[in-house]
MARMI-907836 format. One record per residue (C-alpha): x, y negated, z; residue in three letters. Coordinates in steps of 0.1 Angstrom, whole numbers, plus 2048, in hexadecimal, padded with zeros to 3 digits. Last residue first. Layout:
XYZALA/...
***
This chain:
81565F4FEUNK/7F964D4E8UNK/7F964F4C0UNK/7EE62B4B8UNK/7D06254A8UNK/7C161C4CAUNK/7A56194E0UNK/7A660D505UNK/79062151EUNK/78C60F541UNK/78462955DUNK/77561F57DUNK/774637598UNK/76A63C5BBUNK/78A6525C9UNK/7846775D3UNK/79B6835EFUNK/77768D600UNK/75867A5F1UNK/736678605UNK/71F69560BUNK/7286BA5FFUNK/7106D060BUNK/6F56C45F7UNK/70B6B65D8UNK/6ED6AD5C6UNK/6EC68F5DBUNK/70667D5C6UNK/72466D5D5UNK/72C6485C7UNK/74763A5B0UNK/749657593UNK/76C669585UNK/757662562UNK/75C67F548UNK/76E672527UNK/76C689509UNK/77E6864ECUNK/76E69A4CDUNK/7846BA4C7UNK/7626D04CBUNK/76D6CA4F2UNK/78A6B34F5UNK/78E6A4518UNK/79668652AUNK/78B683552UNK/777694567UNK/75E6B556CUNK/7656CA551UNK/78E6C054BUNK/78E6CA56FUNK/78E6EB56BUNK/76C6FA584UNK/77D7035ABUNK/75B7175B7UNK/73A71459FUNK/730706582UNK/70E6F1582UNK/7116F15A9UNK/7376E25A7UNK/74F6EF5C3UNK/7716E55CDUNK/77A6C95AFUNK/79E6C55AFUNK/7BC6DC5B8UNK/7DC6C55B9UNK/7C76B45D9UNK/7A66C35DFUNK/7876B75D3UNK/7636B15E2UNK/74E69B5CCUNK/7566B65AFUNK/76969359BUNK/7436835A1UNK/73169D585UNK/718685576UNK/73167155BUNK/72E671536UNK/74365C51AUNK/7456714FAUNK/7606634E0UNK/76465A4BBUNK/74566C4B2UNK/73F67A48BUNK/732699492UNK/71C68E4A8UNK/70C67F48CUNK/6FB66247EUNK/71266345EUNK/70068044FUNK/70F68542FUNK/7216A3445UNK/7056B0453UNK/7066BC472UNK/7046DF479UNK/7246E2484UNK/7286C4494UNK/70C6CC4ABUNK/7116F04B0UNK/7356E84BBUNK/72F6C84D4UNK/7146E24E6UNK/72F7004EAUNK/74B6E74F5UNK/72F6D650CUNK/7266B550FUNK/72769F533UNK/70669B543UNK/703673544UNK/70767151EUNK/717654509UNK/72065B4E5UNK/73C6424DBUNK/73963D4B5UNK/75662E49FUNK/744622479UNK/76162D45EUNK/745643456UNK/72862E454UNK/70962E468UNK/6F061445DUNK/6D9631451UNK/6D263847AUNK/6C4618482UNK/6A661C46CUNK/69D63B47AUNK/6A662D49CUNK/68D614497UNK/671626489UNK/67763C4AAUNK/6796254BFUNK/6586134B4UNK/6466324BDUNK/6566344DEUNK/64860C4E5UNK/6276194DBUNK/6256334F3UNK/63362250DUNK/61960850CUNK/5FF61D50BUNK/60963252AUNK/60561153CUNK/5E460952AUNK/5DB62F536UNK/5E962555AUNK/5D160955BUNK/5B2623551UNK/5A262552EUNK/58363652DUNK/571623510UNK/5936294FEUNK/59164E500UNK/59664F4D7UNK/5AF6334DDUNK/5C064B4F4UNK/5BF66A4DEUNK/5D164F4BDUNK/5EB6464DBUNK/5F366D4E1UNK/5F56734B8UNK/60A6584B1UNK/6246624CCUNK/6246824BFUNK/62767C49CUNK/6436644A5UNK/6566834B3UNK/651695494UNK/65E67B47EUNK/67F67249AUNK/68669749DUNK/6A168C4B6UNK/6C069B4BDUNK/6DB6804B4UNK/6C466B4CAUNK/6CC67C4EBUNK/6F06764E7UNK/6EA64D4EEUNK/6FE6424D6UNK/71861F4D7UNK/71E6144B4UNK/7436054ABUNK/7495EF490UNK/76A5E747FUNK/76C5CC465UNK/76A5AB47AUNK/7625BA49FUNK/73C5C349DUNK/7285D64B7UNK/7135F04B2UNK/6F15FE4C5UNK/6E26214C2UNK/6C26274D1UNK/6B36294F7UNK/6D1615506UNK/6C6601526UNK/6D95DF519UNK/6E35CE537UNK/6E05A4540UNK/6D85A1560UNK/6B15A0557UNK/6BB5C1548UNK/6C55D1566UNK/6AA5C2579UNK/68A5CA563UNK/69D5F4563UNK/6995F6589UNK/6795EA583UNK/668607570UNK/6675F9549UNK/6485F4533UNK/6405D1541UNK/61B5C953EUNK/61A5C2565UNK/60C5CD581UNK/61B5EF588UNK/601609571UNK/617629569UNK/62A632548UNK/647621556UNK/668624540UNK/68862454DUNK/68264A558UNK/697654574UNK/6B664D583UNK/6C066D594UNK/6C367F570UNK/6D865F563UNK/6CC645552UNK/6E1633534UNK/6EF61253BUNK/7005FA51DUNK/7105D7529UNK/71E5BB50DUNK/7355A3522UNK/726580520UNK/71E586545UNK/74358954DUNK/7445A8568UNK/7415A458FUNK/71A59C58BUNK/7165C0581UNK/7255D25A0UNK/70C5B65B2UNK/6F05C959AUNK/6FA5EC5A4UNK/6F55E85C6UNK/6D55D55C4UNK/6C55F05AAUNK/6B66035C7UNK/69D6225AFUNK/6916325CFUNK/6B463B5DBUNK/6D36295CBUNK/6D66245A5UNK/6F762D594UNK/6F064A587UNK/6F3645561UNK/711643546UNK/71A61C54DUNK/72B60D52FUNK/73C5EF533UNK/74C5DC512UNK/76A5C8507UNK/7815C6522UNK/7945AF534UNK/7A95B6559UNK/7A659F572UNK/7A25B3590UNK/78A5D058BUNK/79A5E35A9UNK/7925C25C4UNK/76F5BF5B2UNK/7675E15B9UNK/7785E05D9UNK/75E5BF5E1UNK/73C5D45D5UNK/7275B95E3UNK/7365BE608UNK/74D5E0602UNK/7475FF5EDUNK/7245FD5EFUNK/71261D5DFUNK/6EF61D5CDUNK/6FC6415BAUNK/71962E5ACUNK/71864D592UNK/72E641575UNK/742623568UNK/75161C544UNK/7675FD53FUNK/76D60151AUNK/7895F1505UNK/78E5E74DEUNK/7B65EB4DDUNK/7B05ED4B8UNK/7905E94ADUNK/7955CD48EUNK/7B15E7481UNK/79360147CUNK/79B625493UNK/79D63C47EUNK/7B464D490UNK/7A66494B4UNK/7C464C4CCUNK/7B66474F1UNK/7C563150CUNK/7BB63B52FUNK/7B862254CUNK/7AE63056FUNK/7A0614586UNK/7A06215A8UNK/7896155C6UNK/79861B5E5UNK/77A62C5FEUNK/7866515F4UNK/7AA6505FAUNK/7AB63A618UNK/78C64D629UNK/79B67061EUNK/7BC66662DUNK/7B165A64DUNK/79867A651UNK/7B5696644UNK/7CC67F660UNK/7B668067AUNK/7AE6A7671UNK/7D06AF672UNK/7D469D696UNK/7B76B16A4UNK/7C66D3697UNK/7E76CC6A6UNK/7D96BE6C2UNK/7C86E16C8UNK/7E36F46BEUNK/7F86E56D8UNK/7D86E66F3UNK/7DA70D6E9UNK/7FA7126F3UNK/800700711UNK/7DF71271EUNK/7F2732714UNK/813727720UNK/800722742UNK/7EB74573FUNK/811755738UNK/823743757UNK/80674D772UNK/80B772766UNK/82D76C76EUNK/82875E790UNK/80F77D79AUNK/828795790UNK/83E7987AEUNK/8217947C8UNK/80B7AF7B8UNK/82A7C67BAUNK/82C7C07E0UNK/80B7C77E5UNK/80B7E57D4UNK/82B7EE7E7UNK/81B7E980AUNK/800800800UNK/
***
């Protein structure tokens, strides 16, 4: 008995050592850990609340002498985000630099249609500065087809960006430098059955003059619509036999274009037919936000339309699918769609200016 006890006495001290390194231990890895997770926050804040301006310089061979150096300031998915008191790091990014165009691929409304953001990014930029805005999938419609007090066809979101001075694109529209013209497409018109699709619209307005006696506010609304999307389509028909072939066409789509998309288009294209994929200079899109979450030298983590790790070329940045030039917009907001992946991690808002060229580019 007395040697029991006197073994317990020896080895009580030592087991007294271990359970001290052990607390030692684990408050080391602990502080670690803590400290690695100040610095992954700090990092991601810095990273991902500095606006970037990327600036890419793209080689279009044909490009008409009158064009050259003929620059794009193209933004994407703002998603209603401030980046600073009236967009201030936007400003502080944009700087002074010129250019000859801004082209907004969609997204860039905040919740319930809030234009406010996006209008003080637009009162940074020269108002003589020609502005083109296609909607995005979170945007909406810019068309009302319901009764809202007035006889304006658009929802309001789309009254305010064009009372400040922005072309909603809805058919092709060119601008002139001496000899070189460049037309900027909405993609969705290249597909358009414009005769059947005016045969609809005709047929729907001649049903509601038929119900005329009936006529509710929201059927004048609907009117309205009707008849303005008739009219679009006599006008893009007539549009479309301006195209030449020396013409440069930027396509703009907020969901970018596949390889297996760009190729059925161009190859069934006519090749008389000037109005054509086929003949596009380059594809601006946006929608993915760089994968919203991305890891450094790995990139985008998980994309819902493509799953874990996706290239990059797919989801940011310049790429060649069909061999047309393809620029995806890095994005300045985060985009719900990303469920479990709120905000931007190591994932800098971005605006990209696009400067084209007949020079080869290094």
């Amino acid at each position: 008995m007395r040697r029991r006890d006197k073994n317990q006495y020896i080895f009580a001290p030592e087991k007294s050592r271990r359970t001290a390194e052990g607390h030692r231990f684990r408050n080391a890895v602990l502080t670690c850990l803590l400290l690695l997770t100040a610095v992954f926050l700090i990092s991601n804040f810095i990273i991902s609340n500095q606006v970037r301006l990327e600036q890419v310089r793209l080689t279009v061979l044909n490009l008409p002498e009158d064009l050259e150096q003929y620059s794009i300031l193209h933004l994407s998915d703002l998603h209603g985000a401030m980046l600073g008191e009236h967009q201030k790091a936007l400003k502080t990014a944009l700087g002074d630099i010129r250019y000859s165009c801004v082209i907004m691929t969609g997204d860039m409304l905040g919740d319930n249609g809030d234009a406010d953001p996006l209008l003080d990014l637009i009162a940074l930029m020269p108002e003589a500065t020609p502005k083109y805005y296609i909607p995005g999938d979170t945007d909406g419609p810019f068309l009302d087809e319901e009764a809202h007090g007035s006889l304006s066809i658009y929802q309001p979101w789309a009254e305010k960006l064009i009372a400040a001075g922005v072309t909603i694109l809805d058919r092709p529209v060119s601008e002139t430098r001496g000899k070189g013209t460049v037309w900027f497409v909405p993609e969705e018109v290249y597909t358009l059955n414009l005769e059947r699709m005016k045969e609809v619209y005709q047929d729907q307005l001649a049903d509601m003059t038929r119900r005329a006696t009936a006529q509710t506010a929201d059927d004048a609304a609907r009117r309205r619509v009707l008849e303005y999307e008739t009219d679009r389509m006599d006008a893009i028909a007539e549009i479309r036999n301006d195209f030449r072939p020396e013409h440069i066409q930027v396509v703009l789509t907020h969901t970018p274009l596949t390889e297996a998309y760009i190729r059925d288009m161009t190859t069934w294209g006519s090749k008389e037919d000037y109005f054509s994929l086929r003949y596009a200079g380059l594809i601006l899109a946006g929608h993915y936000n760089g994968g919203q979450w991305r890891l450094p030298l790995k990139g985008a983590i998980y994309v819902p339309e493509m799953g874990w790790f996706p290239a990059d070329e797919k989801v940011q940045g310049l790429s060649f699918p069909g061999g047309i030039p393809q620029y995806i917009s890095p994005g300045l907001g985060s985009d719900p769609h990303y469920e479990h992946q709120p905000g931007r991690v190591f994932n800098p808002p971005t605006m990209t200016l696009i400067t084209l060229t007949r020079k080869a580019v290094k």
